[in-house]
C-alpha positions as CSV (number, residue, x, y, z in Angstrom):
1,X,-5.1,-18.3,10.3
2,X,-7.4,-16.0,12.2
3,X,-10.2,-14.2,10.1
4,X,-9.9,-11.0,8.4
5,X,-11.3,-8.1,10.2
6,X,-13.9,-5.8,8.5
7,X,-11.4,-2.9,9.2
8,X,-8.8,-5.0,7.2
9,X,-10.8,-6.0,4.4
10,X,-12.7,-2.5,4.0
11,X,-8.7,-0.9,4.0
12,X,-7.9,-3.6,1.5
13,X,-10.6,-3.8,-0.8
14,X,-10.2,0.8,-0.7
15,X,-6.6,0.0,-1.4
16,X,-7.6,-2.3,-4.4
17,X,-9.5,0.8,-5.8
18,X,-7.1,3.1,-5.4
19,X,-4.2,1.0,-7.8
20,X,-7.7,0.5,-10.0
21,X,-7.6,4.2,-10.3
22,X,-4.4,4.8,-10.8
23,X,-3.5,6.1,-14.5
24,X,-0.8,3.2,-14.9
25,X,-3.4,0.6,-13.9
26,X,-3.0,-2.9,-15.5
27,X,-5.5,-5.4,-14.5
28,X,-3.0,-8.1,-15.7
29,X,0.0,-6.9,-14.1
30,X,-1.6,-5.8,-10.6
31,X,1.8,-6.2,-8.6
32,X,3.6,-3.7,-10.9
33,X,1.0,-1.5,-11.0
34,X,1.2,-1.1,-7.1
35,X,4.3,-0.6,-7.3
36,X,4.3,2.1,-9.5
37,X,1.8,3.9,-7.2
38,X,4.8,3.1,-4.8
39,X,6.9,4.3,-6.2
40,X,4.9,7.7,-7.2
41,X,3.4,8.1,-3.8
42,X,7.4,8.4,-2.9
43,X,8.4,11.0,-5.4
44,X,5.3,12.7,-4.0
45,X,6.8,12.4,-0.4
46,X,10.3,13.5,-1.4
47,X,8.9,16.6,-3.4
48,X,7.0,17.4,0.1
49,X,10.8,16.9,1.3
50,X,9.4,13.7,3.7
51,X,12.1,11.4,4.6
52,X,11.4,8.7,2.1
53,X,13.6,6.2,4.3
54,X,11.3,6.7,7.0
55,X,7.8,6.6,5.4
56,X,8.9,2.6,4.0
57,X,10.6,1.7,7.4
58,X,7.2,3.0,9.1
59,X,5.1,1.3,6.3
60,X,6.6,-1.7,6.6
61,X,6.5,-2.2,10.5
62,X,2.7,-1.4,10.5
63,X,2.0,-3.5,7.7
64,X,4.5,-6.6,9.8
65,X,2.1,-5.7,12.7
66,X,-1.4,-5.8,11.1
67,X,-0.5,-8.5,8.9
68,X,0.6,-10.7,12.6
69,X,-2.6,-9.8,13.8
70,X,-4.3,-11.8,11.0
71,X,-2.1,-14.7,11.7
């Protein structure tokens, strides 16, 4: 496994600080809480009338990408 880049690990440790923030934060449930903010960020995008399809398909090929260049 190749080492984590410092672009990687600043964007994950911001990411771990944004669920931490988040007002449904649970420091023992730390998967559901990030999927809450998921899930919220996506009523946020379909308020903003953003195809919610989209954003997920797009999230998840960039994450498949980055997370291949870490391999």
């Amino acid at each position: 496994m190749a080492k984590e880049s410092k672009m990687m690990r600043l964007r994950t440790v911001s990411a771990m600080e944004a669920v931490k923030r988040y007002p449904c934060y649970d420091k023992y449930d730390v998967g559901s809480s990030i999927v809450d903010l998921l899930a919220d960020l996506l009523h946020l995008a379909a308020k903003r009338n953003y195809n919610t399809s989209e954003i997920l398909t797009r999230a998840t090929r960039h994450f498949d990408v980055e997370r291949k260049e870490t391999i």
